[in-house]
MIRONU-672153 format. One line per 4 residues: number of its first residue (from 1); their letters; for each residue x negated, y negated, z negated of N, C-alpha, C. Coordinates in steps of 0.02 Angstrom, whole numbers, plus 50000, padded with zeros to 5 digits. Each point is the difference from the previous one (the first is absolute). Layout:
! MIRONU-672153
NUM	a	X,Y,Z,X,Y,Z,X,Y,Z ~ ...
//
This chain:
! MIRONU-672153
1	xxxx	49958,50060,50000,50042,49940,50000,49957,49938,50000 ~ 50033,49954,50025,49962,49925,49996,50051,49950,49974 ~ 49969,49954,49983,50030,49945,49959,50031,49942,50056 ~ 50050,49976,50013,49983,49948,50081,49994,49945,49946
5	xxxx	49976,49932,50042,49981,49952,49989,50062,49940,49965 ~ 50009,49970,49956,50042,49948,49980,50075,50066,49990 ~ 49998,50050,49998,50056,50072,49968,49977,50020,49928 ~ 50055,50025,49976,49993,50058,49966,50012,50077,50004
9	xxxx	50025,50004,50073,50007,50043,50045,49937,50057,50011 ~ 50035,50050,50018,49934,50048,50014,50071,50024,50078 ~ 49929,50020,50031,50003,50046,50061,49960,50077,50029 ~ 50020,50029,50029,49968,50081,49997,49933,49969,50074
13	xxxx	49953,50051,50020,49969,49975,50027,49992,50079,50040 ~ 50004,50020,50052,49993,50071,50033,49942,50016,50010 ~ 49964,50036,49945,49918,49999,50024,50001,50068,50035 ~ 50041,50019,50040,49980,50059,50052,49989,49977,50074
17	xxxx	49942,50023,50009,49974,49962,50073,50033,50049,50050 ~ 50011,49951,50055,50044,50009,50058,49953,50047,50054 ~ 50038,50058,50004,49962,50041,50067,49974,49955,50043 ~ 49967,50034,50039,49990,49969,50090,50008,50046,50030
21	xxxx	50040,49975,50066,50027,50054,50057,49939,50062,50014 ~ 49952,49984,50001,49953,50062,50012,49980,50067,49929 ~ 50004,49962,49947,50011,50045,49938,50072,50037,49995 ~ 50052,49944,50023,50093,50043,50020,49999,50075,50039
25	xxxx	49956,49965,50041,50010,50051,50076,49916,50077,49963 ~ 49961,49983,49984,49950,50047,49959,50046,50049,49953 ~ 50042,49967,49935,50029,50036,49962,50059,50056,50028 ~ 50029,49964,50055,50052,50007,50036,49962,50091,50034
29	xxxx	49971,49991,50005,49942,50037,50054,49978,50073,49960 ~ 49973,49970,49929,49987,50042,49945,50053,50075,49990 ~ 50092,49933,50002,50030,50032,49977,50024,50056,50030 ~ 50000,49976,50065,50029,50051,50063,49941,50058,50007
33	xxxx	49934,49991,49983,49955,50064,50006,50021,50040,49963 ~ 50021,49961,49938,49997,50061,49921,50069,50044,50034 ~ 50040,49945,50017,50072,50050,50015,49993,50047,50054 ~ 49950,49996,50040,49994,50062,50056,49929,50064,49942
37	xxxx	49983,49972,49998,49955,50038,49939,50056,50059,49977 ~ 50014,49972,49935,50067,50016,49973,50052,50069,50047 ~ 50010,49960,50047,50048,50031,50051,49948,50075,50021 ~ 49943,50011,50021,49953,50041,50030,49984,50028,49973
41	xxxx	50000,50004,49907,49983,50053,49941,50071,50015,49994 ~ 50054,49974,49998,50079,50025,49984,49990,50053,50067 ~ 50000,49969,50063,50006,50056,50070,49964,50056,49991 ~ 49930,49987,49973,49950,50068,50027,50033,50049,49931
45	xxxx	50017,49966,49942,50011,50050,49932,50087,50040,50016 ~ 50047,49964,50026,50072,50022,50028,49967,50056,50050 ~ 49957,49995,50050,49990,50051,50068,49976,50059,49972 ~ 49957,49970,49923,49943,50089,49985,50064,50029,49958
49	xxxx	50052,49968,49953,50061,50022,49957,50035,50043,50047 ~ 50010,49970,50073,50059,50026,50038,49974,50087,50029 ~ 49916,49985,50018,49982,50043,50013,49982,50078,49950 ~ 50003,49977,49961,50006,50041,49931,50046,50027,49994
53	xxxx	50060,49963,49990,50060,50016,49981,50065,50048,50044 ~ 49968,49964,50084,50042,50025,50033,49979,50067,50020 ~ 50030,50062,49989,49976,50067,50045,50027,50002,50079 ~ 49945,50050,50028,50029,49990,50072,50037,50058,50032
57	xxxx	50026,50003,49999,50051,50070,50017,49983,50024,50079 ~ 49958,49972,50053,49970,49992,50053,49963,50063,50024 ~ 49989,50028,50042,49921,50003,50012,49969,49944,50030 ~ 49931,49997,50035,49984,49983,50033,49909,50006,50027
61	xxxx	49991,49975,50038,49940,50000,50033,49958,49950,50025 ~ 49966,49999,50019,49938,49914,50050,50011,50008,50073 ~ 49990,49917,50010,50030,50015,50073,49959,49931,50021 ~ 49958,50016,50046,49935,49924,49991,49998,49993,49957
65	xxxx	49956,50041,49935,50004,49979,49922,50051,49948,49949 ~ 50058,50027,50052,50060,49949,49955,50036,50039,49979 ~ 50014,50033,49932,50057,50042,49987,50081,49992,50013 ~ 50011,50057,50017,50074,49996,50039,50056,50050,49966
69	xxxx	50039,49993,49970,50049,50020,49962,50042,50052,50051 ~ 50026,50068,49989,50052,50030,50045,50022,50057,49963 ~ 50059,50011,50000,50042,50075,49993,50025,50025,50053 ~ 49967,50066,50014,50020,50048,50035,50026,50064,49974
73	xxxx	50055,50009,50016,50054,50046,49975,50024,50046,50041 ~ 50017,50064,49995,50018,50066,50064,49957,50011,50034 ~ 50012,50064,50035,49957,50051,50037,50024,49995,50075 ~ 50052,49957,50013,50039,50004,50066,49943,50017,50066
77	xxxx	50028,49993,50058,49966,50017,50065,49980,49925,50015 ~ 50040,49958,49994,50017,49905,50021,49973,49971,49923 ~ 49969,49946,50022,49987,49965,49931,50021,49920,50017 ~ 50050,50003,49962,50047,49940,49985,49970,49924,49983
81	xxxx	49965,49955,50026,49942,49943,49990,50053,49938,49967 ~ 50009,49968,49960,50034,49939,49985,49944,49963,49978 ~ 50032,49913,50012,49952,49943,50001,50059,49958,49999 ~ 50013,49958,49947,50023,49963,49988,49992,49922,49978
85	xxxx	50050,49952,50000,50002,49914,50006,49937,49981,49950 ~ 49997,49927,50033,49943,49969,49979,50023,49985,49924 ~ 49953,49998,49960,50013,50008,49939,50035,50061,49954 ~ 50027,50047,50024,50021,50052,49987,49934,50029,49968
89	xxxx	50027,50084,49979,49940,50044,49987,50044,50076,50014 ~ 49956,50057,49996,50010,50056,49985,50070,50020,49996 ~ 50017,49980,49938,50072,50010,49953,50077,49984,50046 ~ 49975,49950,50075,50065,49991,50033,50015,50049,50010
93	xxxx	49975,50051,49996,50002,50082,50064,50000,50044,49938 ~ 50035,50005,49953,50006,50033,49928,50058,50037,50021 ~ 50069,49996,50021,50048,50037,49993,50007,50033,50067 ~ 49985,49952,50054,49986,50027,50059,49973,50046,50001
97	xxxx	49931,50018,49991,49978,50051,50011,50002,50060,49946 ~ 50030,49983,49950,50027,50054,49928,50068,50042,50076 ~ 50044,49960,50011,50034,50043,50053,50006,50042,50062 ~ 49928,49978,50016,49977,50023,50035,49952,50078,49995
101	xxxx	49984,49993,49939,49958,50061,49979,50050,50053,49969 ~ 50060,49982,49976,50040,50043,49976,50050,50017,50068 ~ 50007,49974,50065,50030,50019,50036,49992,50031,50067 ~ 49920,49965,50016,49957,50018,50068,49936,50029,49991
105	xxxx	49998,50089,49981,49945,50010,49991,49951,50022,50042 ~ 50032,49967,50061,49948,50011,50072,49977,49928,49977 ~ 49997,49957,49970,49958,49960,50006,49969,49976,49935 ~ 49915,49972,49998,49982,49962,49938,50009,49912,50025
109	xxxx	49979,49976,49938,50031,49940,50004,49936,49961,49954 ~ 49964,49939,50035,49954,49969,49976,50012,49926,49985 ~ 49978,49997,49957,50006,49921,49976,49948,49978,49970 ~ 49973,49928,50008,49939,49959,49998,50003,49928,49985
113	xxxx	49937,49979,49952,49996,49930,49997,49965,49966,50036 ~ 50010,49953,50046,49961,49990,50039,49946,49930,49950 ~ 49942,49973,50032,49956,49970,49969,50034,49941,49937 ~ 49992,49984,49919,50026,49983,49976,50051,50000,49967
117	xxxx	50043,50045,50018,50058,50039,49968,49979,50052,49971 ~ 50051,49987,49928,49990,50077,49955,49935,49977,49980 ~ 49971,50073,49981,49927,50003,49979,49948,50004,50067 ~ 50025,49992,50048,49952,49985,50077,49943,49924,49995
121	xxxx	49963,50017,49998,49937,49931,50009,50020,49947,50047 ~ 50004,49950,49990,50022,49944,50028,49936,49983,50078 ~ 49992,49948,50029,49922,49995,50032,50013,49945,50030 ~ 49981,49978,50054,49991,49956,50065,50091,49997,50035
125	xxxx	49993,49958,50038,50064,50002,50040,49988,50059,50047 ~ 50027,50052,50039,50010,50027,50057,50064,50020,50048 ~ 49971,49997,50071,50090,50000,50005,50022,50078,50008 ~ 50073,49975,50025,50019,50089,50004,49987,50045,50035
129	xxxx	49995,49987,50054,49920,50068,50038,49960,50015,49946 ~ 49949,49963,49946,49980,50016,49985,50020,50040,49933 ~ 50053,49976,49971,50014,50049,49955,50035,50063,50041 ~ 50003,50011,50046,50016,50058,50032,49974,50053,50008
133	xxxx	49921,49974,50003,49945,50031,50007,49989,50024,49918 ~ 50011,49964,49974,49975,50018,49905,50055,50064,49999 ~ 50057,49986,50025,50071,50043,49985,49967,50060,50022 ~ 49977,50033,50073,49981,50040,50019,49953,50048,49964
137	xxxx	49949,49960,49979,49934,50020,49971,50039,50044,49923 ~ 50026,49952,49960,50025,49998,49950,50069,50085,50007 ~ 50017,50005,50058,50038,50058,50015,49947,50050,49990 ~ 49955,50021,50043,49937,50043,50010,49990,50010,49931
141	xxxx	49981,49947,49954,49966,50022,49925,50048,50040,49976 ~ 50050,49964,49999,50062,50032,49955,50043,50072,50023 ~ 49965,50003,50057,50001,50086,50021,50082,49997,49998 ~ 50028,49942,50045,50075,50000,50023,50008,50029,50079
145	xxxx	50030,50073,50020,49986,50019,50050,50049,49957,50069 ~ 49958,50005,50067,50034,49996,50048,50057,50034,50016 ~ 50042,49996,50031,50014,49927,50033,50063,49965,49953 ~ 49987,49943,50027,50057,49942,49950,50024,49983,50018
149	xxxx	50073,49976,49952,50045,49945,50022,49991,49941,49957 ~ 50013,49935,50047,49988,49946,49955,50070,49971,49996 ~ 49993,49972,49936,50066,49932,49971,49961,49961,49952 ~ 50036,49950,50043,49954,49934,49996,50069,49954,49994
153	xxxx	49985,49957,49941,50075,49950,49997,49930,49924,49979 ~ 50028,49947,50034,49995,49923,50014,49906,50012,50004 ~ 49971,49983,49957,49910,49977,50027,49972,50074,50009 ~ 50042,50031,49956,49973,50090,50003,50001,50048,50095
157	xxxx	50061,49941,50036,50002,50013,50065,49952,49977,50047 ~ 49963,49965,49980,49967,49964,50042,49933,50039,49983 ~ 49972,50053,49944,49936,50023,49996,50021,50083,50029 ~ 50071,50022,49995,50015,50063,50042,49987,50004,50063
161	xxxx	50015,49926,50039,50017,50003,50074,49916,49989,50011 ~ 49962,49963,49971,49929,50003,50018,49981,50076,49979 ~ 50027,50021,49968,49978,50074,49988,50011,50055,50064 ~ 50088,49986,50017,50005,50049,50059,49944,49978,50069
165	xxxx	50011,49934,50002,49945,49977,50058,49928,50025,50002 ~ 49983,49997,49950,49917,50045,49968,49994,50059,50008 ~ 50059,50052,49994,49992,50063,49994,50064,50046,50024 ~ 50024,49970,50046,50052,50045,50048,50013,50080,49976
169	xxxx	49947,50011,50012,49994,50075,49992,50005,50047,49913 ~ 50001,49934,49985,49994,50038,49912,50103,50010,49987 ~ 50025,49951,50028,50099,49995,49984,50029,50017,50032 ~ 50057,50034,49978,50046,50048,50034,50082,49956,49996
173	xxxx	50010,49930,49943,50056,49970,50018,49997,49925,49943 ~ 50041,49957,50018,50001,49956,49958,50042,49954,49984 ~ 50017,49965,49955,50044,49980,49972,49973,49927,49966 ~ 50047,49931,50039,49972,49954,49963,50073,49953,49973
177	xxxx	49983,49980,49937,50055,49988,49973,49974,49900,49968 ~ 50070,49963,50040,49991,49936,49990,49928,49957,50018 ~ 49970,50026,50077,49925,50002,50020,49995,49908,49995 ~ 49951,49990,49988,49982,49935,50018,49981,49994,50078
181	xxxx	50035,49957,50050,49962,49988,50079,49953,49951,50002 ~ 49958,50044,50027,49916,49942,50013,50014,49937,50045 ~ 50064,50009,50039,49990,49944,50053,50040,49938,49938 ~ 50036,50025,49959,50042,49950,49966,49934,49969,49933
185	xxxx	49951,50031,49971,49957,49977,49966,49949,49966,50039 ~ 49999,50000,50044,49957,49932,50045,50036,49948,50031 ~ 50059,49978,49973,50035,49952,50013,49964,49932,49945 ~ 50015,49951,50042,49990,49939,49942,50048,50007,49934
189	xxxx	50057,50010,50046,50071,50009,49937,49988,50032,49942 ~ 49968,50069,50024,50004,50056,49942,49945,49947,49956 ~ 49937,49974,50021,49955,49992,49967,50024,49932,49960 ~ 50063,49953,50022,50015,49955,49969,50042,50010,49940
193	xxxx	50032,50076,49996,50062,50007,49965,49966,50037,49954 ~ 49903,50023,50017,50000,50040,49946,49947,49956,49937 ~ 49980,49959,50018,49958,49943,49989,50015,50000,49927 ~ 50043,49977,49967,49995,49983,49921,49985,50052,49966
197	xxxx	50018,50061,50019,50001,50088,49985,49916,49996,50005 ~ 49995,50007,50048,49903,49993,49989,49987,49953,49974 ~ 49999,49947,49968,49971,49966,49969,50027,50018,49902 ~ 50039,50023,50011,50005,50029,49922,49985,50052,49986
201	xxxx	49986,50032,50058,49959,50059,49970,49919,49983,50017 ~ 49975,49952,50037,49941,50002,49986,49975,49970,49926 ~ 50051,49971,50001,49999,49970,49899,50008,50059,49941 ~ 50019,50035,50033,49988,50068,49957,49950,50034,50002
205	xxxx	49996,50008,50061,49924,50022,49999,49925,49978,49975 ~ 50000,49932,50006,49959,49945,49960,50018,50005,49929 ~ 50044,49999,49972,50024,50017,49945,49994,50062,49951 ~ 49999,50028,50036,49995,50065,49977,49901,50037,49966
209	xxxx	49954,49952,50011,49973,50020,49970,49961,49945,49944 ~ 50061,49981,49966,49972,49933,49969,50064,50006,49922 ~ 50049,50044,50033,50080,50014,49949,50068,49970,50028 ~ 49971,49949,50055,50052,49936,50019,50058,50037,50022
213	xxxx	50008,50078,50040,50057,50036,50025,50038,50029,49946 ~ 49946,50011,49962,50030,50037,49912,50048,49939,49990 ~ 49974,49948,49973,50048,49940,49982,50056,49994,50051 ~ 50013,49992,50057,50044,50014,50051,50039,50034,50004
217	xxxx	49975,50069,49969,50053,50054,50007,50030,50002,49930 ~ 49980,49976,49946,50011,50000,49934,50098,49946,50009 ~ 49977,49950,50029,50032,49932,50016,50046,50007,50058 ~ 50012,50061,50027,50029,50047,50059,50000,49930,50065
221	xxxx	49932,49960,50016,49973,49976,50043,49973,50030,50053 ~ 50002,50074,50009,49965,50031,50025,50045,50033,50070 ~ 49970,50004,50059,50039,50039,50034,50012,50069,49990 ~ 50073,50013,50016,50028,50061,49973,50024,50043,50065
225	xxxx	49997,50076,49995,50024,50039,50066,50050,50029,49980 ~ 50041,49946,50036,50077,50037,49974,50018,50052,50043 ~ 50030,50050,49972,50036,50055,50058,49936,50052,49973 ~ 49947,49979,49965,49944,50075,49987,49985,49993,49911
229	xxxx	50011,49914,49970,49988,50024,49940,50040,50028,49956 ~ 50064,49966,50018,50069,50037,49972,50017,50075,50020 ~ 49966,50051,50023,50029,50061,50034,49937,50041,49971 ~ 49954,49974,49983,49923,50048,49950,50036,50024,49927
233	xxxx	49990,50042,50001,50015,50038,49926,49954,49962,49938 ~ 50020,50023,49942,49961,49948,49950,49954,49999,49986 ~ 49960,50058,50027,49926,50020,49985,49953,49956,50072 ~ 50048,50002,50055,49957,49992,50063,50030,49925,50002
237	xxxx	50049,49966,49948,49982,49923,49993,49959,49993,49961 ~ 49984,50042,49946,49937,49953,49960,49954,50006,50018 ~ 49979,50058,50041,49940,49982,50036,49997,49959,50033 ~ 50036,49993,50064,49992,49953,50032,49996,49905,49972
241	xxxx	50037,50022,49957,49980,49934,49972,49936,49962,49957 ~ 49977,50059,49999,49934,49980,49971,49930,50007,50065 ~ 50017,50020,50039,49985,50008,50059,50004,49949,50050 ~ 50056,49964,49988,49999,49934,50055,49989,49949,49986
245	xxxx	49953,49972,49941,49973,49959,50007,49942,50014,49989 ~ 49960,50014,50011,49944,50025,50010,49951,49970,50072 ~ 49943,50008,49985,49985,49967,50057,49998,50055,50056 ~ 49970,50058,49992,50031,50063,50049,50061,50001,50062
249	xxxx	50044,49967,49955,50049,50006,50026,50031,49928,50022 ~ 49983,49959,49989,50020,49925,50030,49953,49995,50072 ~ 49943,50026,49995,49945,49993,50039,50030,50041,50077 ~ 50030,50088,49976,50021,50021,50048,50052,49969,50044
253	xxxx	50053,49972,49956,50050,49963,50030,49978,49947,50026 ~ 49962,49967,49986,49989,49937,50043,49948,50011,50062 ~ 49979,50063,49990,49987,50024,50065,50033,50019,50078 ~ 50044,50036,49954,50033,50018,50050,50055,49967,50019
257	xxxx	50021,49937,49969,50021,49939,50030,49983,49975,50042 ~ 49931,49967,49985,49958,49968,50055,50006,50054,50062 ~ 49974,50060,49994,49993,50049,50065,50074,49994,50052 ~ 50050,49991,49954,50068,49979,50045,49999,49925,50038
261	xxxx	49988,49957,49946,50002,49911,50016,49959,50002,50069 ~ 49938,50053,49999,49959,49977,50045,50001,50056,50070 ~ 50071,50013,49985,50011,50039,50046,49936,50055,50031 ~ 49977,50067,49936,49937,50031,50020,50029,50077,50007
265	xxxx	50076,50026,50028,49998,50043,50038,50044,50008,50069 ~ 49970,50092,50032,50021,49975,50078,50011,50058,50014 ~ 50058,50039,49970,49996,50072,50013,50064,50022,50036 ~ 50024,49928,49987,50085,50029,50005,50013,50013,50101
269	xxxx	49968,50013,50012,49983,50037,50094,50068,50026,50019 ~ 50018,49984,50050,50073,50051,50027,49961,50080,49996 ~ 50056,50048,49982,49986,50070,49994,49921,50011,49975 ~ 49997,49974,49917,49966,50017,49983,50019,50074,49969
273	xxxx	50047,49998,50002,50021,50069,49974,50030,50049,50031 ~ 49994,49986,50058,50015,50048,50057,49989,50067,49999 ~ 50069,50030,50020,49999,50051,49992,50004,50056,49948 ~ 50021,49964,49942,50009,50013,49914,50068,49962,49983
277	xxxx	50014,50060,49965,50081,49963,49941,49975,49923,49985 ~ 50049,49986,50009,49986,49904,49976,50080,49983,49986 ~ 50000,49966,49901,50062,49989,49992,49967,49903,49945 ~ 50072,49972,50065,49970,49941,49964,50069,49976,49950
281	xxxx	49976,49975,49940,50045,49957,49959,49992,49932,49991 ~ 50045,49945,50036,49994,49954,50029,50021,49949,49970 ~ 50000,49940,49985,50039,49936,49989,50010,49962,50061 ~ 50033,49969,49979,50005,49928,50092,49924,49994,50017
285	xxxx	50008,50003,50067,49917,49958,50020,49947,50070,50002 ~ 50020,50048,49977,49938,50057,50001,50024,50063,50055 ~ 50050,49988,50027,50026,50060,50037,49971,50017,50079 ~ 49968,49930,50008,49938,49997,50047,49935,50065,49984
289	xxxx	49995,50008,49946,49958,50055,50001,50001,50054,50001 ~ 50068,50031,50044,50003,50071,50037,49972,50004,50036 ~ 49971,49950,50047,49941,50007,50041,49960,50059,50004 ~ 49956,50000,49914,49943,50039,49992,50032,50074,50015
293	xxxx	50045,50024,50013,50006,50068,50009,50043,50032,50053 ~ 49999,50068,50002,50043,49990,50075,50074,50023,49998 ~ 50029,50000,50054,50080,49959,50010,50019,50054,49942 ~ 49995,50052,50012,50040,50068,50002,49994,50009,49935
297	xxxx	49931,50007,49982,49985,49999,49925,50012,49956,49956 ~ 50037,49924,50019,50016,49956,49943,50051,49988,49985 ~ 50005,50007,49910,50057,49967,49983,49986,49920,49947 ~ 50063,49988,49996,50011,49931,49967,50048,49999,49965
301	xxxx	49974,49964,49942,50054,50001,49942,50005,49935,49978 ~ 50057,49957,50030,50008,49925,49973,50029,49998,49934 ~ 49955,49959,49965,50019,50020,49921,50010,49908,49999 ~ 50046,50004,49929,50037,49924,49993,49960,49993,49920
305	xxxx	49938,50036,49987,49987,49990,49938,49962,49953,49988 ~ 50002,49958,49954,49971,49931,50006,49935,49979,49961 ~ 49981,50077,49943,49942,50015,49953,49963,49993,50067 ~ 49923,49983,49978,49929,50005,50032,49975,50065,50002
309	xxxx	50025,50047,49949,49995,50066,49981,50041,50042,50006 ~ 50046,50018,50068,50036,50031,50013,49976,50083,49986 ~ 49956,50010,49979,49974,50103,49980,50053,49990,49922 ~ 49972,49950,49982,50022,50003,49925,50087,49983,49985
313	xxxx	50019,49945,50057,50060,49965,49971,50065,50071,50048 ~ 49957,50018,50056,50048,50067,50045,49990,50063,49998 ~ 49979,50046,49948,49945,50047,49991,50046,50046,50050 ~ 50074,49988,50019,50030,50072,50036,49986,49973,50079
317	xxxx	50005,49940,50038,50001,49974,50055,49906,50044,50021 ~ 49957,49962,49948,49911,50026,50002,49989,50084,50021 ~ 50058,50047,49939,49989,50058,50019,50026,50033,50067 ~ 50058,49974,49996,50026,50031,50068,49940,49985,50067
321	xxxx	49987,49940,50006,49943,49990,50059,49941,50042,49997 ~ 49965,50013,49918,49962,50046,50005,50002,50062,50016 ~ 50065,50031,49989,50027,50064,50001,49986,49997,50079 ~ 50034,49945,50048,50016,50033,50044,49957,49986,50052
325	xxxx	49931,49982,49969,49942,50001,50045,49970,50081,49986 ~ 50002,50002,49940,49968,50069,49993,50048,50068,50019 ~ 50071,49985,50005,50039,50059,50044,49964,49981,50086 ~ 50002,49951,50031,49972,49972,50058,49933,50053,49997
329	xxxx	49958,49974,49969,49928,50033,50010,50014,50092,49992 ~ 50035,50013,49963,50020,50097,49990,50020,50005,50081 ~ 50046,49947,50011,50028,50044,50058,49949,50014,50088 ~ 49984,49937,49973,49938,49985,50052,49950,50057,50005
333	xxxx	49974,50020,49929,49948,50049,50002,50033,50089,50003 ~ 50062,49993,50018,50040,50061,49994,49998,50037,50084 ~ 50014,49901,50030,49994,50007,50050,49959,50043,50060 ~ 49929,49966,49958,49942,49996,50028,49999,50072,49990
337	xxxx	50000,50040,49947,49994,50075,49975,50004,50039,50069 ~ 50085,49975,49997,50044,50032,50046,49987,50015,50086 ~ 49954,49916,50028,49990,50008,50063,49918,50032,49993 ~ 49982,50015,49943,49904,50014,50004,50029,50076,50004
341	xxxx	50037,50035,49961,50027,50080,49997,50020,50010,50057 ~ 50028,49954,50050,50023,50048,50064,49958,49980,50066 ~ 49957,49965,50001,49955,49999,50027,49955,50041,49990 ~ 49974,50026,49946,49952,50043,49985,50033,50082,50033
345	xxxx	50070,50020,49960,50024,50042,50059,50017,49994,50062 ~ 50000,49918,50017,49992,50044,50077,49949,50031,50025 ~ 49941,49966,49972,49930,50012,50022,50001,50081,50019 ~ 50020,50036,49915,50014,50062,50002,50022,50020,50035
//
């Protein structure tokens, strides 16, 4: 306090000295390190808990030294390949193929995480040729026999059809359900309509190894897959939920975003599937892709379902198409029996 002059007055006097903008903007600076600090011991200590905690009910194997998650189930002649939506995992193809093993025992039935999903190693961007090629390799280890049928529903279609294009000779029929079209993901449109979607998930992905997606998803800020998280049983939501924010798994997705935005596949060829069962399940706008197969052999199933995840939200519409590629392929090879047996007697 001070005395003022010709008063008996007192007054307070603020002896705290005033920042300067460059000490503001320093502290300012301090604070935001500590909080990513902070954030990067919370992330790395949540990833080693999750990894501890979670068991993997999986097998799996290396595939370019990236581990790759898969269940292979039955002894069939046909081995049943599913690959499913971006962001999805494994678990879409849970009841599907439970019905399938209790009802078609001419066939086994495989299911896989592709890079970043599940307990699968996350890596680099690649596109879907190239995970096609991992798919293949990743078949071979896992001692899943020739020949196959594929079903492939939304991004999971687009690494099948680079698959049939790669390896003609390995598939006997196929089935793509709610396909994404390559000519419609190299539109400006698609890339304008999908624009905020990639940019919040690249914020997840940035996020994700610092806690920032944890806080997000805590604060249900987070993007959500409707039509797949509501239909997981309670064990295969808590995994997954401890699972998607992770950087593993933000990293994969924003991969294989970009690989769409930037329009990086080219498989979808008239009669790529020529000459094989081909059953498509369609929305508006996709019925253009009977193309890939031929006249005789294709069917189409216009479905009015409005989930992103039509395996999960139609499980009877999914089976029937599967069923009736794999009656298609019996009859085909019944065929073949039939004209190889009487040719051989005529020879006789």
């Amino acid at each position: 306090m001070k005395l003022l002059p010709h008063s008996n007055g007192v007054y307070k006097v603020n002896m705290r000295r005033k920042l300067k903008p460059k000490e503001i903007v320093k502290y300012v600076l301090i604070f935001i390190t500590a909080l990513i600090l902070i954030g990067l011991i919370y992330q790395k200590t949540s990833d080693f808990v999750a990894r501890e905690t979670l068991k993997s009910k999986v097998d799996y194997t290396r595939v370019n030294d990236k581990r790759l998650d898969y269940i292979l189930k039955g002894d069939g002649k046909y081995t049943v390949i599913f690959d499913g939506n971006l962001g999805g995992n494994l678990n879409q193809w849970t009841n599907i193929t439970k019905e399938l093993n209790k009802s078609n025992a001419d066939v086994s039935t495989f299911v896989y995480n592709r890079r970043g999903y599940g307990y699968s190693d996350s890596g680099s961007k690649i596109t879907p040729e190239e995970q096609a090629k991992d798919l293949k390799i990743l078949l071979r280890k896992a001692g899943a026999p020739e020949p196959y049928i594929l079903v492939g529903e939304e991004y999971g279609s687009l690494v099948l059809t680079n698959f049939a294009k790669l390896f003609p000779e390995t598939i006997v029929g196929s089935v793509l359900i709610n396909p994404i079209v390559e000519e419609e993901i190299k539109s400006e449109e698609y890339v304008k309509s999908n624009r905020i979607h990639k940019i919040r998930r690249k914020i997840e992905d940035i996020g994700s190894h610092i806690g920032f997606t944890s806080l997000l998803d805590a604060i249900k800020l987070d993007v959500k897959l409707e039509g797949f998280e509501d239909k997981l049983k309670e064990s295969q939501l808590e995994e997954f939920n401890v699972q998607r924010t992770k950087a593993n798994y933000t990293s994969a997705v924003d991969n294989e975003l970009r690989s769409l935005m930037e329009g990086d596949s080219n498989s979808q060829n008239p009669g790529v599937f020529e000459g094989k069962p081909y059953y498509l399940i369609a929305k508006d706008g996709q019925e253009g892709l009977k193309n890939l197969g031929s006249e005789g052999l294709t069917k189409i199933h216009k479905t009015t379902c409005i989930s992103n995840f039509i395996s999960l939200e139609d499980e009877e519409a999914t089976l029937i198409g599967i069923r009736d590629v794999i009656k298609e392929v019996n009859d085909i090879e019944r065929k073949n029996k039939k004209i190889s047996a009487n040719n051989i007697g005529l020879k006789l």
